[in-house]
C-alpha positions in Angstrom: -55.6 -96.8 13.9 -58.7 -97.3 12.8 -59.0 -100.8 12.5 -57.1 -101.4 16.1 -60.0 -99.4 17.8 -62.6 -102.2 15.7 -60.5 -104.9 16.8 -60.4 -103.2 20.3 -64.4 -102.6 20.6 -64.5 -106.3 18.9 -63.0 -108.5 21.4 -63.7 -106.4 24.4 -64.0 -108.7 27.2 -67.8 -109.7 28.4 -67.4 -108.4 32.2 -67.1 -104.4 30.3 -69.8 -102.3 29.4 -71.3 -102.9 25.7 -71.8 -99.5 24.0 -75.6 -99.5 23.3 -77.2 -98.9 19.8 -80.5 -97.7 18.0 -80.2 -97.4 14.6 -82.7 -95.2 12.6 -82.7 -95.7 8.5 -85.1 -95.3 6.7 -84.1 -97.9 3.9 -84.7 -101.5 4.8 -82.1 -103.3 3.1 -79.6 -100.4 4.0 -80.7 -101.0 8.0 -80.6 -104.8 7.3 -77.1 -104.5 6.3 -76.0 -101.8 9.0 -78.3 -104.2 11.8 -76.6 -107.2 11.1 -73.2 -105.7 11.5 -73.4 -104.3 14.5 -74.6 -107.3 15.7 -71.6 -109.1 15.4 -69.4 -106.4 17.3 -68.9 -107.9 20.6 -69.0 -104.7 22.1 -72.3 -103.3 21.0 -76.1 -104.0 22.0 -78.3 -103.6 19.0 -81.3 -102.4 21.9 -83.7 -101.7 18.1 -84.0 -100.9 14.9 -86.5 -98.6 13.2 -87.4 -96.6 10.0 -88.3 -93.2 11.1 -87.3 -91.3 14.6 -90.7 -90.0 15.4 -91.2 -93.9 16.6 -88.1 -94.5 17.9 -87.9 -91.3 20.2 -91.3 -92.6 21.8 -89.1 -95.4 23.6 -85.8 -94.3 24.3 -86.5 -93.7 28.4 -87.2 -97.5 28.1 -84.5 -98.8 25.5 -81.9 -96.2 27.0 -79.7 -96.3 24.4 -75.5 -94.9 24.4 -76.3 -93.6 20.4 -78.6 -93.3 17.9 -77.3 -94.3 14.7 -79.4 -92.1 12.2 -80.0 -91.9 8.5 -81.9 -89.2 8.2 -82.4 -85.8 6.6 -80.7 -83.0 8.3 -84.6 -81.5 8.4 -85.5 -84.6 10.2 -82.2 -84.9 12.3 -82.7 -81.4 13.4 -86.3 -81.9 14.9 -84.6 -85.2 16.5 -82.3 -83.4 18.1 -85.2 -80.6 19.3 -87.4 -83.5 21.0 -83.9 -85.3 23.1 -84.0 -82.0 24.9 -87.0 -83.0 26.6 -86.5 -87.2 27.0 -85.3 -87.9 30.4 -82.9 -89.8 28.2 -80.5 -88.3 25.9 -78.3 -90.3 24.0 -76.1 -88.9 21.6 -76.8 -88.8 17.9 -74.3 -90.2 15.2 -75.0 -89.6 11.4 -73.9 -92.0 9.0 -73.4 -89.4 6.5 -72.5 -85.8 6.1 -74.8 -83.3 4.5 -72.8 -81.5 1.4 -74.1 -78.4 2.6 -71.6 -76.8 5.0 -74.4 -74.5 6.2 -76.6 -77.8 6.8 -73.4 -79.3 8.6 -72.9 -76.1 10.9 -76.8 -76.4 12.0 -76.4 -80.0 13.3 -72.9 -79.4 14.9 -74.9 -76.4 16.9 -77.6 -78.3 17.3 -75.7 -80.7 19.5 -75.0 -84.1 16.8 -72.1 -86.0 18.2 -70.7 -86.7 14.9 -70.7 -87.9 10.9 -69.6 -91.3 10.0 -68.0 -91.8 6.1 -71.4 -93.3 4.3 -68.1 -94.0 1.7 -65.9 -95.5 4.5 -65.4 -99.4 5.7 -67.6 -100.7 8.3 -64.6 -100.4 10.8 -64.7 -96.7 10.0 -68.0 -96.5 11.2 -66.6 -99.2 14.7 -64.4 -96.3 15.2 -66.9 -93.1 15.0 -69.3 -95.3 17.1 -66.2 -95.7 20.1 -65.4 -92.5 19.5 -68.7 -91.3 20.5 -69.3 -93.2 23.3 -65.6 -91.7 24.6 -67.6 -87.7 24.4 -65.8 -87.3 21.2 -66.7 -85.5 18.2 -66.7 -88.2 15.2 -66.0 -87.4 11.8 -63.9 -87.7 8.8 -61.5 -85.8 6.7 -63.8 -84.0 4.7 -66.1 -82.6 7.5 -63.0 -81.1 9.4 -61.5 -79.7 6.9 -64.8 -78.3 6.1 -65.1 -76.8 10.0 -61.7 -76.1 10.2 -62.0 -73.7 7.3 -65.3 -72.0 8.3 -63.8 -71.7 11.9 -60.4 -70.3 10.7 -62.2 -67.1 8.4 -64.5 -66.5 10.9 -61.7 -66.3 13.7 -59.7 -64.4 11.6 -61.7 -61.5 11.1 -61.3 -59.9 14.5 -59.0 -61.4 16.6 -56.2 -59.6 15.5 -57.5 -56.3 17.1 -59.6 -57.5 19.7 -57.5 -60.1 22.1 -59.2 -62.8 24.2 -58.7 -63.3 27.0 -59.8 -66.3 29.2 -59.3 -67.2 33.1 -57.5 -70.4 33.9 -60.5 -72.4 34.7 -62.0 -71.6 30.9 -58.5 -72.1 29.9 -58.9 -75.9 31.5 -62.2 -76.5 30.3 -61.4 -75.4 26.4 -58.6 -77.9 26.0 -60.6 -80.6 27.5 -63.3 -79.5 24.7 -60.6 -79.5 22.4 -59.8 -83.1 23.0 -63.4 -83.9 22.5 -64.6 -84.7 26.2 -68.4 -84.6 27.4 -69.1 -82.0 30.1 -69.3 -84.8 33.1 -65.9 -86.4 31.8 -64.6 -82.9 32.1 -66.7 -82.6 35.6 -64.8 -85.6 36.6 -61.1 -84.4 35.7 -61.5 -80.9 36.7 -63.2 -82.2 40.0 -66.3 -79.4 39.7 -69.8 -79.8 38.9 -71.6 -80.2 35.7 -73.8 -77.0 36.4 -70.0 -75.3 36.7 -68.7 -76.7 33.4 -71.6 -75.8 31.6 -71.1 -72.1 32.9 -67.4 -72.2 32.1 -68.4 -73.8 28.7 -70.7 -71.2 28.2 -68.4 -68.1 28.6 -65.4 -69.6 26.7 -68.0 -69.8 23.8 -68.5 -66.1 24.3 -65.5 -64.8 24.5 -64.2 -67.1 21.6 -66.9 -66.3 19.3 -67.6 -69.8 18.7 -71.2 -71.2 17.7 -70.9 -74.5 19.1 -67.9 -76.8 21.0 -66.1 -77.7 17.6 -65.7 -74.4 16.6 -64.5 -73.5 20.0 -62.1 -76.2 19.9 -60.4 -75.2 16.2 -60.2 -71.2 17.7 -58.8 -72.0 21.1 -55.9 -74.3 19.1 -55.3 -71.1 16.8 -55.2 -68.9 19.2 -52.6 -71.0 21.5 -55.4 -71.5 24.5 -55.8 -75.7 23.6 -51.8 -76.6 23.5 
């Protein structure tokens, strides 16, 4: 599957939209490598290349990137993530790696990253996070969702036995669109309401679901029935 969506993104046809990169690592032969890659994907636009984010966030209303491909620490991808809040443009963040640290995980998922790539994986593996992104879906591998999954399930389990939840039809809606990974104007678009309204729905579904962030909210709505 994998390696059909890198063949897919490869020979995209020229009249469709490339998905537009930065990339962000700090090691130069590592972002060599990584640069010269992506370059030969049909369907990206390398836009730049840099070594730290504190230069890179100072053009992105001008380079207007789809992703940031980072290689950063979480310390540094959190304070990243802090400054896009205020940029006009806001593209979404990809990690090339996972932090071991669940808790470290948990904080960038919250934070609003748009997914981990394998640093262990094949460069298609990394193809397939990047078009899975730029579809408003959460990337990662194996590892990381067994990881959330887990957190998600003890959490859930602690309460909802005794306490049901309850959600109206519209949140209903709007949590399995979540749960299939879409950004809030691709739901917008499908559900035919605004983005201010999404974010409201999205906001009270979180609530009443207990969740921290979207991927949590996405593994409690499937176990409790609400994303099927």
């Amino acid at each position: 599957m994998r390696r059909q969506a890198a063949l897919k993104m490869e020979y995209r046809g020229e009249h469709e939209a490339k998905t537009r990169l930065v990339t962000i690592i700090p090691t130069r032969l590592y972002r060599d490598s990584v640069d010269s890659a992506l370059r030969d994907n049909n369907a990206i636009e390398l836009a730049a290349s840099y070594s730290d984010w504190q230069t890179a966030v100072t053009v992105l209303d001008s380079l207007r990137p789809d992703i940031l491909v980072t290689d950063i620490p979480t310390s540094d991808s959190l304070l990243l993530l802090e400054h896009l809040q205020a940029k006009d443009c806001r593209p979404r963040v990809l990690c090339l790696s996972a932090p071991t640290n669940l808790d470290e995980i948990l904080a960038l998922t919250a934070a609003g990253v748009s997914g981990f790539a394998s640093a262990n994986g094949r460069f298609d593996d990394l193809i397939f996070s990047i078009d899975s992104v730029a579809n408003g879906k959460f990337a990662c591998d194996g590892t990381v969702a067994t990881a959330l999954a887990q957190h998600v399930a003890r959490d859930a389990s602690l309460d909802t036995a005794s306490t049901p939840i309850t959600l109206t039809a519209r949140e209903q809606q709007v949590v399995r669109c979540i749960a299939l990974g879409h950004a809030n104007k691709t739901i917008a678009h499908q559900l035919c309401i605004s983005v201010s309204t999404v974010k409201h729905h999205v906001h009270n579904s979180l609530e009443k679901l207990g969740a921290r962030n979207r991927t949590e909210a996405a593994v409690i709505a499937r176990n409790l029935g609400f994303a099927d």
